[in-house]
C-alpha positions in Angstrom: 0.0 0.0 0.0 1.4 3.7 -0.6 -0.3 6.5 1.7 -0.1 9.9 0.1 -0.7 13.4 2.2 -3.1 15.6 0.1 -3.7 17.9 3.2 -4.0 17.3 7.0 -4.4 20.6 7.9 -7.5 20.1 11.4 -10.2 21.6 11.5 -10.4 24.1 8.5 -7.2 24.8 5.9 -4.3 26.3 7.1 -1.9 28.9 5.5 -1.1 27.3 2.2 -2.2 23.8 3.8 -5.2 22.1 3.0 -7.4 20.2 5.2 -7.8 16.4 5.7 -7.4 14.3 2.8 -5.0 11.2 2.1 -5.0 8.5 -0.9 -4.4 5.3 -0.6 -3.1 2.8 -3.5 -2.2 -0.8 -4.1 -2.5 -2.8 -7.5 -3.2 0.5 -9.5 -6.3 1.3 -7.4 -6.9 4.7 -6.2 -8.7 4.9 -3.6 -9.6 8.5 -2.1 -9.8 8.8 1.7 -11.6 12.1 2.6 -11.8 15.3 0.5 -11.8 18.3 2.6 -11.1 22.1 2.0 -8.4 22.6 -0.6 -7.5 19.2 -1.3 -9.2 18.8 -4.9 -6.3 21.3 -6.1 -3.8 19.3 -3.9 -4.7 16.0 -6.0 -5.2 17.7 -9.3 -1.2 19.4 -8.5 -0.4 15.3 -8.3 -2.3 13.6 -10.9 -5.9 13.3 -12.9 -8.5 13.5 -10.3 -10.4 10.9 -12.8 -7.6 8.5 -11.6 -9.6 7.8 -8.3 -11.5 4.9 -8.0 -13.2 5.0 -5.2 -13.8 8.0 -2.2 -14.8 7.0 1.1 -15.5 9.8 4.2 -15.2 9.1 7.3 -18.0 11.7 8.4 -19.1 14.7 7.0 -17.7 17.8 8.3 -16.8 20.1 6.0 -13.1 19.8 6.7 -13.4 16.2 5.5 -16.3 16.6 2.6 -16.0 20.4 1.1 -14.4 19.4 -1.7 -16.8 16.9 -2.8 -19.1 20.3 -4.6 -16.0 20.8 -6.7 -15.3 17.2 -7.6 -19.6 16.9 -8.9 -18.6 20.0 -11.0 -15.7 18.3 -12.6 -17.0 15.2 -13.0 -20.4 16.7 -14.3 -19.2 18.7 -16.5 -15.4 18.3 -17.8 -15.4 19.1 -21.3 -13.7 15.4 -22.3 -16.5 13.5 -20.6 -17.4 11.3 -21.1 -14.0 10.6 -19.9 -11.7 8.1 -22.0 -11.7 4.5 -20.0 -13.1 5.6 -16.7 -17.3 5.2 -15.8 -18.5 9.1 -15.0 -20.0 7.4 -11.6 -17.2 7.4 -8.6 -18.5 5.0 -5.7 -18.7 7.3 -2.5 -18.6 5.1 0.6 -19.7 7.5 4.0 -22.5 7.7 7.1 -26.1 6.6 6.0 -27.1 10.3 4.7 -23.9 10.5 2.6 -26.4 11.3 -0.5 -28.4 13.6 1.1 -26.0 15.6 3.6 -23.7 16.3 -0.1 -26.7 16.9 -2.6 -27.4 19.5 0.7 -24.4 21.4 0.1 -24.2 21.7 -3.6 -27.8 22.6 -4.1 -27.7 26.3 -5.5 -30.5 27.4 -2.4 -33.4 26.4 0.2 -35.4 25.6 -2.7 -33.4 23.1 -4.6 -32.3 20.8 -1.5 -35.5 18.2 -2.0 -34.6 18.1 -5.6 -30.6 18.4 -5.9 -29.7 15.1 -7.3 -25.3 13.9 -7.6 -26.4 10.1 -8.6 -25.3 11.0 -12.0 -21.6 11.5 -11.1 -21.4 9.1 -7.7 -22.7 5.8 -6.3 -23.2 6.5 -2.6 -23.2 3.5 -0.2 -23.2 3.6 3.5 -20.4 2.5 5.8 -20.7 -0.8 7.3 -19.6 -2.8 10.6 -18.5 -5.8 9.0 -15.6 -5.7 6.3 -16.1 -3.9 2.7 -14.1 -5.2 -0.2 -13.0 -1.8 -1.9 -10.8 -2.3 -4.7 -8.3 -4.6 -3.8 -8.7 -3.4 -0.1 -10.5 -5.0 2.6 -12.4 -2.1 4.7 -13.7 -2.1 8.3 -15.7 0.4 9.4 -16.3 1.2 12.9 -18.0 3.7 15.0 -15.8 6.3 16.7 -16.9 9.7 18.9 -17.7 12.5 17.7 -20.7 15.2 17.5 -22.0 13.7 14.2 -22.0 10.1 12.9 -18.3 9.3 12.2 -15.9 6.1 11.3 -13.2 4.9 12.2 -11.5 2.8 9.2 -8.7 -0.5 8.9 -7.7 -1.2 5.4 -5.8 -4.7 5.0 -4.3 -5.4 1.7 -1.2 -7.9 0.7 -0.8 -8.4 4.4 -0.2 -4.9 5.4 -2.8 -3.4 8.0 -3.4 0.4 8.2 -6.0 2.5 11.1 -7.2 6.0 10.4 -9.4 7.2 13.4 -10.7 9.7 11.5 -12.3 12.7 14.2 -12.8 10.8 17.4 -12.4 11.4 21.3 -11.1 8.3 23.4 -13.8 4.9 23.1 -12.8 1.5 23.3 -13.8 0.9 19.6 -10.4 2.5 18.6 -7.9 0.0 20.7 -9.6 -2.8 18.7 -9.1 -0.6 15.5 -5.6 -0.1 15.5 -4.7 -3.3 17.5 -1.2 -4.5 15.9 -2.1 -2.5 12.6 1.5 -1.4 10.8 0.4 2.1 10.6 -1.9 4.2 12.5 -2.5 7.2 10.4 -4.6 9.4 13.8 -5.9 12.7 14.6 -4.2 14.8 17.3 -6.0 18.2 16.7 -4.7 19.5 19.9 -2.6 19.6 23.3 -3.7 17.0 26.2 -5.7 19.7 28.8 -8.2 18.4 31.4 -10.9 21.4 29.9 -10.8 19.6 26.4 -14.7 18.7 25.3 -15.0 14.9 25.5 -15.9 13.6 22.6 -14.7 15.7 20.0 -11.0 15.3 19.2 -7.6 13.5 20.5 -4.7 15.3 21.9 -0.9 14.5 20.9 -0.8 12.8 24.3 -4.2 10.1 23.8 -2.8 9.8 20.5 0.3 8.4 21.7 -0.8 6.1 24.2 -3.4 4.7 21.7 -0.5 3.4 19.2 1.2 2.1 22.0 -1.6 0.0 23.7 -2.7 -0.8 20.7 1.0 -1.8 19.6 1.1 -0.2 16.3 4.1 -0.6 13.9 4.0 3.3 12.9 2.0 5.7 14.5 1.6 8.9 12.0 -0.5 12.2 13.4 -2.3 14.1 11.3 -5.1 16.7 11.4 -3.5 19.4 13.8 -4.9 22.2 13.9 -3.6 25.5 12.7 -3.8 27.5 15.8 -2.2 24.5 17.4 1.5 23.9 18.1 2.4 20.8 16.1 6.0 20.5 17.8 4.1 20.5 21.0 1.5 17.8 20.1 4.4 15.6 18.4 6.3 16.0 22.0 2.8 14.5 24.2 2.6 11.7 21.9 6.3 10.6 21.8 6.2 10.3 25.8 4.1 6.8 25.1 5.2 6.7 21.5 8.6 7.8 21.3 8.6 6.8 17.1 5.8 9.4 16.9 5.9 11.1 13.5 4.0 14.4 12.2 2.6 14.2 8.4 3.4 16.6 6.3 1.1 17.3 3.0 2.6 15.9 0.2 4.4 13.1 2.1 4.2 9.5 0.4 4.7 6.4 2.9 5.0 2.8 1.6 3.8 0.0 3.3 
């Protein structure tokens, strides 16, 4: 498998920096792992965005799913479609009211939202608890916390196990998650404070002692916010984790 960094960027974009968005390949399948706020120029700076395959999201904050408007505009209307050796339909794999929550957001007002259709340009299918075949990926889906319905996600391919918490605070369902995965790929939005929300987010510090109770190979962090010192939140988690390593957008890992 080969990890790419479109953006990780928490919360909203950052200076230059665009927000969450990875991809994740094996056997020429490109499969897109969330598509938030700048990231659609990020991929289209690194290859044809018709190259993806697949797109799931997590959840469907906007720093996770903005991009999603832009990516209906150029597959509805790119002046080569319909588009040599690649189906105009992308499968889009999110929460139950994946269709609905993105037709939402690209209809043009009020008016349009009952009517706003994107089946012509994706196939939505909801997230499941037991194991999705995606490409040549297996895909487990499981619940995680957070203020709207949101996944945590293990893909296994060739061997090779990789966790992505997506948004979560501490539950139980992410030990089992990453348990003895090669690379957790998790959110550390912030520093470790006793007047954090529950809930909401993981700090540098629960991010560490995740990998190491759930005895990752590689533990990766991602989605720090702008406001928030990254050096600082790469310090917490290398107390339990001292291998801890920040992401930086454009980054390629190999598995």
């Amino acid at each position: 498998m080969r990890l790419t960094i479109l953006g990780c960027s928490g919360s909203i974009p950052g200076p230059d920096a665009a927000a969450s968005g990875y991809l994740l390949e094996a056997d020429g399948f490109v499969l897109g792992l969330e598509l938030g706020n700048g990231t659609l120029a990020r991929l289209q700076a690194l290859r044809d965005p018709f190259d993806l395959d697949a797109l799931i999201l997590s959840h469907l904050h906007p720093d996770h799913c903005a991009d999603v408007s832009a990516l209906t505009v150029l597959r509805r209307y790119h002046p080569a479609l319909p588009y040599p050796a690649r189906p105009r339909r992308l499968p889009v794999y999110g929460p139950s009211d994946v269709h609905e929550r993105l037709a939402h957001a690209y209809a043009a007002n009020e008016d349009e939202r009952a009517t706003t259709d994107l089946s012509d340009v994706f196939a939505f299918e909801a997230l499941r608890s037991e194991p999705m075949e995606i490409g040549p990926f297996e895909v487990t889906a499981v619940p995680v916390d957070h203020p709207t319905p949101a996944f945590g996600l293990r893909f296994a391919y060739g061997g090779k196990t990789l966790a992505y918490t997506g948004d979560t605070g501490v539950c139980d369902t992410l030990t089992d998650l990453a348990c003895g995965v090669d690379v957790l790929l998790s959110e550390a939005s912030w520093t470790d404070s006793p007047d954090r929300p529950a809930g909401v987010h993981l700090s540098g510090k629960e991010a560490g002692e995740l990998g190491r109770k759930a005895g990752v190979g590689r533990l990766l962090l991602t989605h720090v916010a702008p406001w928030t010192d990254r050096d600082a939140v790469l310090a917490e988690a290398a107390v339990a984790f001292p291998a801890a390593e920040l992401v930086e957008q454009g980054a390629v890992y190999d598995l």
